[in-house]
Backbone bond lengths (Angstrom), bond angles and torsions (degrees), N, CA, C in turn:
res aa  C-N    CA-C-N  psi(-1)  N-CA   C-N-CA  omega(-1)  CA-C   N-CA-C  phi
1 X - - - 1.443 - - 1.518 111.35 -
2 X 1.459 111.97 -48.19 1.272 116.37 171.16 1.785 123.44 -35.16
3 X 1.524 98.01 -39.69 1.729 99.30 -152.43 1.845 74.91 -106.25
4 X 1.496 139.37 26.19 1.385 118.25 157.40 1.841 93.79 -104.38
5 X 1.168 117.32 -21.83 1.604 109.51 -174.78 1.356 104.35 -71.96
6 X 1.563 121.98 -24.72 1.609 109.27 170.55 0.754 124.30 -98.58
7 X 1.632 131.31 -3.57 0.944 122.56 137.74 1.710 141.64 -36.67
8 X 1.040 79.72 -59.63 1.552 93.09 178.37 1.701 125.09 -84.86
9 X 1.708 112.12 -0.35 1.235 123.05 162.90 1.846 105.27 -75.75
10 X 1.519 95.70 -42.14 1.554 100.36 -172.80 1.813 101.13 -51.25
11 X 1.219 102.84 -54.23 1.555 111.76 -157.06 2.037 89.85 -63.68
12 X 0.986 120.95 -40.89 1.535 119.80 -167.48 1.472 100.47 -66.97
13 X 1.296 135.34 -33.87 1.837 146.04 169.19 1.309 100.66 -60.05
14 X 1.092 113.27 -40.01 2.039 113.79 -177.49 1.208 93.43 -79.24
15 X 1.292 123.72 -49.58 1.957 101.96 -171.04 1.384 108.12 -54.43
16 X 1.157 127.52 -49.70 1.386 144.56 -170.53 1.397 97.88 -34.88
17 X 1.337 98.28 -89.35 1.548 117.43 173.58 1.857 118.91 -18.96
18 X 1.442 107.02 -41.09 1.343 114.52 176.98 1.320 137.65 -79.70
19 X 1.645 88.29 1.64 2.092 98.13 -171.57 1.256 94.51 -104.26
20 X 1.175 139.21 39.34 1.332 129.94 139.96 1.509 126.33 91.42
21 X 1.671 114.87 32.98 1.218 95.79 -143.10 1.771 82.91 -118.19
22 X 1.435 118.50 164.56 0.912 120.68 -162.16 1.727 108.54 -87.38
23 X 1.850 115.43 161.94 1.225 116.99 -176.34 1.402 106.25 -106.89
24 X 1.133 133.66 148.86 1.555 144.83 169.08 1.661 111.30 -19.47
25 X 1.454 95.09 -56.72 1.688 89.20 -177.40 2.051 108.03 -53.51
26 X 1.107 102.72 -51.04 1.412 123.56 -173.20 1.601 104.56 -52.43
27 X 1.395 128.09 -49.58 1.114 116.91 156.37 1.546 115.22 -57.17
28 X 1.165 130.31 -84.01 1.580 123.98 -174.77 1.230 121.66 4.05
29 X 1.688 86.76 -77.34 1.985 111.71 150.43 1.772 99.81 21.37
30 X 1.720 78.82 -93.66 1.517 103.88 -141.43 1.461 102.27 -75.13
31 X 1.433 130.24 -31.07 0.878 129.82 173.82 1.873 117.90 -64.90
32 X 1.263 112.95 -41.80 1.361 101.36 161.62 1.868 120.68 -54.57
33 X 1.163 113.27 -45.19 1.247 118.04 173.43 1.516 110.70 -44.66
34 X 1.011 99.77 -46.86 2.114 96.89 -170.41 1.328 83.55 -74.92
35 X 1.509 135.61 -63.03 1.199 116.60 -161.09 1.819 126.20 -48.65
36 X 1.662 110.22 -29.09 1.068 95.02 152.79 1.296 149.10 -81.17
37 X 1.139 101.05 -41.31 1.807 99.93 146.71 1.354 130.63 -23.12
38 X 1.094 110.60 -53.37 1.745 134.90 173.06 1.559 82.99 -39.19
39 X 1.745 95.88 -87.68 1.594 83.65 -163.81 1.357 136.66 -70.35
40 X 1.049 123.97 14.48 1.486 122.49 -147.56 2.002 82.90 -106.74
41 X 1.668 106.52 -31.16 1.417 104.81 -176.41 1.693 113.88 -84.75
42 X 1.413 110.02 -19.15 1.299 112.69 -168.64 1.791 105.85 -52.16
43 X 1.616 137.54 -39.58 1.384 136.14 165.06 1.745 122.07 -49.19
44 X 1.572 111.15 -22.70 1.009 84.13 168.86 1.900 121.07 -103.32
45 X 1.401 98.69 -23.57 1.538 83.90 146.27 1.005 173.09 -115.66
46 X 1.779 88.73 36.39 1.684 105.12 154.54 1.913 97.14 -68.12
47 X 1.101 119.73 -45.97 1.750 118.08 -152.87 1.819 80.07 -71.92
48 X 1.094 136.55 -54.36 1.738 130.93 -164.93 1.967 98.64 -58.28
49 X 1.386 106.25 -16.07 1.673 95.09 178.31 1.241 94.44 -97.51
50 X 1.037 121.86 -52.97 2.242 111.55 -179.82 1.250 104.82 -34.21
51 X 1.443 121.74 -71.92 1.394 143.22 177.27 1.720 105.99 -25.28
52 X 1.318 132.23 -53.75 0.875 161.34 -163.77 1.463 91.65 -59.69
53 X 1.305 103.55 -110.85 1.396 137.10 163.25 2.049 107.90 -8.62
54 X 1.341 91.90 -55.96 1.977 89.44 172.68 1.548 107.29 -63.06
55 X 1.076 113.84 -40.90 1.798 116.98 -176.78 1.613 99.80 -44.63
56 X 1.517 98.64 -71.96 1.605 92.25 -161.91 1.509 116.50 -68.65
57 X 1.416 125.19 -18.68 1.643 129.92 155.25 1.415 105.41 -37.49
58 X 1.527 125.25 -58.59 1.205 111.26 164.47 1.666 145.51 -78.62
59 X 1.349 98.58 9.59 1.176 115.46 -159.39 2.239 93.03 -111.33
60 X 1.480 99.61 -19.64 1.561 115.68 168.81 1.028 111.81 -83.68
61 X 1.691 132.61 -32.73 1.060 132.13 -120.92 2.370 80.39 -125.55
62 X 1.190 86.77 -14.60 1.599 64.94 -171.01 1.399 84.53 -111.59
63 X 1.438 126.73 -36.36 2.252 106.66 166.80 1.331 104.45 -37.18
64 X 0.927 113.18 -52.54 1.833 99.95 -166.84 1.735 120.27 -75.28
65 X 1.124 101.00 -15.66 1.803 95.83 179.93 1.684 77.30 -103.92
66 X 1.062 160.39 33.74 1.591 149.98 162.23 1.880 94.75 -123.95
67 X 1.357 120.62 -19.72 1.869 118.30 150.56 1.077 109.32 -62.42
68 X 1.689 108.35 -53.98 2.126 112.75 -163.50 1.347 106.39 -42.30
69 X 1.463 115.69 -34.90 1.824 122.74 -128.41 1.832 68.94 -99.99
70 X 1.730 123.51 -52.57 1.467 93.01 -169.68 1.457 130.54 -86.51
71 X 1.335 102.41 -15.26 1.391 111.53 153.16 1.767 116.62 -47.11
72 X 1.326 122.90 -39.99 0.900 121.37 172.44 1.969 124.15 -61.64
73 X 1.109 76.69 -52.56 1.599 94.99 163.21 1.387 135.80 -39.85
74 X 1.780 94.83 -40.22 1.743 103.48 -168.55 1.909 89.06 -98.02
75 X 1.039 98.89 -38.16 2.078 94.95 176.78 1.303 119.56 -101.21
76 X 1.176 130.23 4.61 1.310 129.66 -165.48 1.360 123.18 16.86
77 X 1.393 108.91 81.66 1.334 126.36 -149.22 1.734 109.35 163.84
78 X 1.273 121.53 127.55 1.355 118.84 179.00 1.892 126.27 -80.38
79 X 1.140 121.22 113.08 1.386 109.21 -176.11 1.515 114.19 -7.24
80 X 1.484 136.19 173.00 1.156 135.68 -167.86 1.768 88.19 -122.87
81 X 1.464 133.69 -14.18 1.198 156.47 -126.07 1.235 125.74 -166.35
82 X 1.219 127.38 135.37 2.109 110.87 124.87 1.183 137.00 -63.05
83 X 1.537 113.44 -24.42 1.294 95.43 177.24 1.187 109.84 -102.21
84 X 1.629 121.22 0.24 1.863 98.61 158.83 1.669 124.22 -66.94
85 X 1.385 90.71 -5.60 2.198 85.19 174.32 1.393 101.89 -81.87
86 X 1.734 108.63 -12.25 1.445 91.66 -165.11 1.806 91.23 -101.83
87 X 1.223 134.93 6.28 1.177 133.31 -169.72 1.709 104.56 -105.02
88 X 1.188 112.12 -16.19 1.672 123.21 -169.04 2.073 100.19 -134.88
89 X 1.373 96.03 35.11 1.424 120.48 159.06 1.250 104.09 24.29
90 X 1.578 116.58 44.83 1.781 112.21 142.83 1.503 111.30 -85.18
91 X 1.598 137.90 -23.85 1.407 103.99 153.83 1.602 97.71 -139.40
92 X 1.219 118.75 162.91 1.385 131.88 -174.78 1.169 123.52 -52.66
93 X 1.622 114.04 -41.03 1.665 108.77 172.06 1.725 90.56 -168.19
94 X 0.627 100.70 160.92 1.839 131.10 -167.21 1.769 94.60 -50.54
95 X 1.263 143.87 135.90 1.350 144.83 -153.05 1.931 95.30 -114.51
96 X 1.254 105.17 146.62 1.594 118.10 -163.79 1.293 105.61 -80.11
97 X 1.507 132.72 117.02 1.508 110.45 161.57 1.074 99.56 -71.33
98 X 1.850 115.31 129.94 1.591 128.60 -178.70 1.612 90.96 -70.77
99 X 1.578 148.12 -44.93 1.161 125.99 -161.73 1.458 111.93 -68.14
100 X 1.277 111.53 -44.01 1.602 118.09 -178.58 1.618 110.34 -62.69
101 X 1.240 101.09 -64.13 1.613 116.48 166.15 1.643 90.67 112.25
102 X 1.097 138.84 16.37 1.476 150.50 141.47 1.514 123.62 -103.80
103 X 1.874 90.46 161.29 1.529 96.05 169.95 1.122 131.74 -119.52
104 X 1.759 110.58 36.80 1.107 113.44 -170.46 1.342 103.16 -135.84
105 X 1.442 111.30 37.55 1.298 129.36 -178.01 1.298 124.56 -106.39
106 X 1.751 118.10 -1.85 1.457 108.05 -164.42 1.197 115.92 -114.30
107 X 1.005 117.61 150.00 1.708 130.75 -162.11 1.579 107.98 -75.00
108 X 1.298 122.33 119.48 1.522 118.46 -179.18 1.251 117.83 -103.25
109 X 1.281 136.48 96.20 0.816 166.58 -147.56 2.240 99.59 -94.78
110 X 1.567 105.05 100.38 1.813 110.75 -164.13 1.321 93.91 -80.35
111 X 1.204 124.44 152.33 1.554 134.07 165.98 1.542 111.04 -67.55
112 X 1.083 141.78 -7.75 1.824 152.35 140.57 1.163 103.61 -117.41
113 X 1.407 112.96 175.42 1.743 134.52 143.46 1.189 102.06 -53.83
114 X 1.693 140.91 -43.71 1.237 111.46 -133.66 1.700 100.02 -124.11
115 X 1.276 105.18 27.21 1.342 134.02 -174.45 1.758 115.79 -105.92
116 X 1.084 125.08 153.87 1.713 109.88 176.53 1.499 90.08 -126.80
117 X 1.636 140.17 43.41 1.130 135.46 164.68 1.332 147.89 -85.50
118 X 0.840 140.15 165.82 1.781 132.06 -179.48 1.761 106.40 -86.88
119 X 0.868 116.91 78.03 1.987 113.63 -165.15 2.571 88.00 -86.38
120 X 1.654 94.48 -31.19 1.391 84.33 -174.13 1.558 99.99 -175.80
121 X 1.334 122.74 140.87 1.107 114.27 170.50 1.880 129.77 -117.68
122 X 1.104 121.47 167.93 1.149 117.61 167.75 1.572 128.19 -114.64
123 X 1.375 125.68 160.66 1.682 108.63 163.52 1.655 104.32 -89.80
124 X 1.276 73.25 161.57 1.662 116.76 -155.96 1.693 112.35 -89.65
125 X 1.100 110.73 -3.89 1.605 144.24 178.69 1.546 104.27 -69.56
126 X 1.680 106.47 120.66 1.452 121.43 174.06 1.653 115.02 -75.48
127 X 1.043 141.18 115.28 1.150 130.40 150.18 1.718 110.57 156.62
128 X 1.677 122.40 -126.71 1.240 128.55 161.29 1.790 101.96 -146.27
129 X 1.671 85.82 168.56 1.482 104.59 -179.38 1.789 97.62 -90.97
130 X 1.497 103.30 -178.64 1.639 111.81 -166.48 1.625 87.45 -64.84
131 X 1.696 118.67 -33.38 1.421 104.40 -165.84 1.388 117.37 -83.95
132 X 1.596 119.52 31.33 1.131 118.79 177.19 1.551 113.62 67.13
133 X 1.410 118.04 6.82 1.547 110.93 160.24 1.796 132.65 -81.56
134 X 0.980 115.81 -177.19 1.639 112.06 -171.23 1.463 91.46 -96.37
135 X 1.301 148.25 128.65 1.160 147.00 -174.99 1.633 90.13 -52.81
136 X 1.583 115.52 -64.34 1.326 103.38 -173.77 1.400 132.43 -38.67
137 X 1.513 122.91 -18.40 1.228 126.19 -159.09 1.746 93.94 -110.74
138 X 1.347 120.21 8.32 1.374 96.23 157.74 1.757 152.53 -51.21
């Protein structure tokens, strides 16, 4: 009886063996593979989030001087502020510089020296965009 139970343990280790299942090396494998992949993609989307992020700087940056101009329009006179456009509900709340990741970063730029007005503003962001501009000089 003994030598039919190992028998038939042997034969149950061979089925095993035959359903296909993968060996350690074979995993490793694949897992190194994604891992390079992983990294080999991680450069472009850091650059697809910069990319990103500069769009809507300009995409903030020209709503709000396209408020100034009608704010200007309805008072003939330049906000005193940002948050009086946001207090006399031309926009809802003060817009994010995506580089800074605040909104209390942007440079206000008075229609004179001798004025304390909003004539135009800039972001407030150190450095350049991919196109080699000064963020400020957008």
């Amino acid at each position: 009886m003994a030598f039919i139970l190992d028998a038939f343990t042997v034969n149950k280790f061979s089925a095993l063996r035959k359903t296909g299942a993968f060996t350690l090396i074979e995993v490793l494998a694949v897992v190194i593979i994604i891992s390079i992949l992983f990294a080999a993609s991680q450069p472009l989307i850091g650059e697809s989030a910069r990319k990103t992020k500069e769009s809507v700087l300009k995409s903030n940056l020209r709503g709000v001087r396209d408020t100034i101009a009608r704010f200007y329009k309805d008072h003939e006179r330049y906000p005193e502020s940002l948050q009086e456009l946001v207090d006399k509900k031309y926009i809802m709340a003060l817009p994010l510089d995506p580089v800074t990741e605040k909104n209390d970063t942007w440079i206000i730029i008075p229609s004179s020296m001798q004025k304390k007005d909003v004539y135009d503003i800039k972001s407030g962001a150190r450095g350049e965009s991919m196109e080699k501009v000064k963020y400020e000089n957008l």
